[in-house]
C-alpha positions in Angstrom: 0.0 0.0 0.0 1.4 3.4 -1.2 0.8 6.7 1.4 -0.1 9.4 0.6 2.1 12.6 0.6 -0.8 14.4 3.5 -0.4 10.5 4.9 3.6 11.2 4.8 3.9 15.0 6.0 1.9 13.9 9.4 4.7 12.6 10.4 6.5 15.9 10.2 6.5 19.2 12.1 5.8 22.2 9.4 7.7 25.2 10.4 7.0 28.5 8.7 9.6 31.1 8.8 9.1 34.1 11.4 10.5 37.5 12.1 13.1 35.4 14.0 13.9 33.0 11.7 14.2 35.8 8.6 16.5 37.4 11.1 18.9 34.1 11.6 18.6 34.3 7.8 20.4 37.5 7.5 23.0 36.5 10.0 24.0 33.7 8.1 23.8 35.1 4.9 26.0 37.8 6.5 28.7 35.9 8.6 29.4 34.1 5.4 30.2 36.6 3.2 32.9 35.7 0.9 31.9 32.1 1.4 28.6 31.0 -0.8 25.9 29.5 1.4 22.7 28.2 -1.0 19.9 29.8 0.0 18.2 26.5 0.8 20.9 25.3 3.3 20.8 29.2 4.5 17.0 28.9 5.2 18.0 25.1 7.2 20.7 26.6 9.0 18.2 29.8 10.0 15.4 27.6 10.8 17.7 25.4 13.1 18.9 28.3 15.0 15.7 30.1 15.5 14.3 27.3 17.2 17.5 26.2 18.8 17.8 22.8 17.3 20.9 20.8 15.8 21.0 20.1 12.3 21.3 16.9 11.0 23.1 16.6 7.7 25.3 14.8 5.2 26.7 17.7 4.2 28.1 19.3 7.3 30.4 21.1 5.3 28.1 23.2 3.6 27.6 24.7 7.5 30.5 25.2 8.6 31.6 28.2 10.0 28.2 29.8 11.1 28.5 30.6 15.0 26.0 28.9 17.4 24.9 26.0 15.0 25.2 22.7 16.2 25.8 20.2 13.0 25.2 16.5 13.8 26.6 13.9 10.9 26.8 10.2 10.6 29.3 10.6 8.4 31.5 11.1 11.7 28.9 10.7 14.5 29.9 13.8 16.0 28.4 16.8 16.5 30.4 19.8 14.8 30.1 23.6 16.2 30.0 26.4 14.1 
């Protein structure tokens, strides 16, 4: 039996972006300066911050360097601080 994508997202906490998250936005965007950050993983990293969780990635480096944001891989199974 297939789910449904509704069926699939219930599993899932939606979190829209607020004035504090927009504001973890520009702080990333800004710290990294002179090193690219896709918006995407700038959004993730925002997002993680504003509600002061760690992110969970396989691409910890793309975060790397952004102060307060706890990166968790299982490439290493470590947890990496900005």
């Amino acid at each position: 039996m297939h789910s449904t994508s509704k069926e699939i997202a219930s599993n899932y906490k939606i979190i829209y972006p607020d004035y504090l998250i927009v504001q973890w936005y520009a702080f990333v965007l800004t710290i990294r300066r002179g090193r690219p950050i896709a918006n995407g993983d700038a959004w993730i990293a925002a997002t993680a911050l504003g509600i002061g969780c760690p992110l969970l990635t396989h691409n910890a480096k793309d975060f790397i360097g952004i102060p307060g944001l706890v990166v968790v891989t299982e490439q290493n199974n470590d947890a990496l601080r900005g």
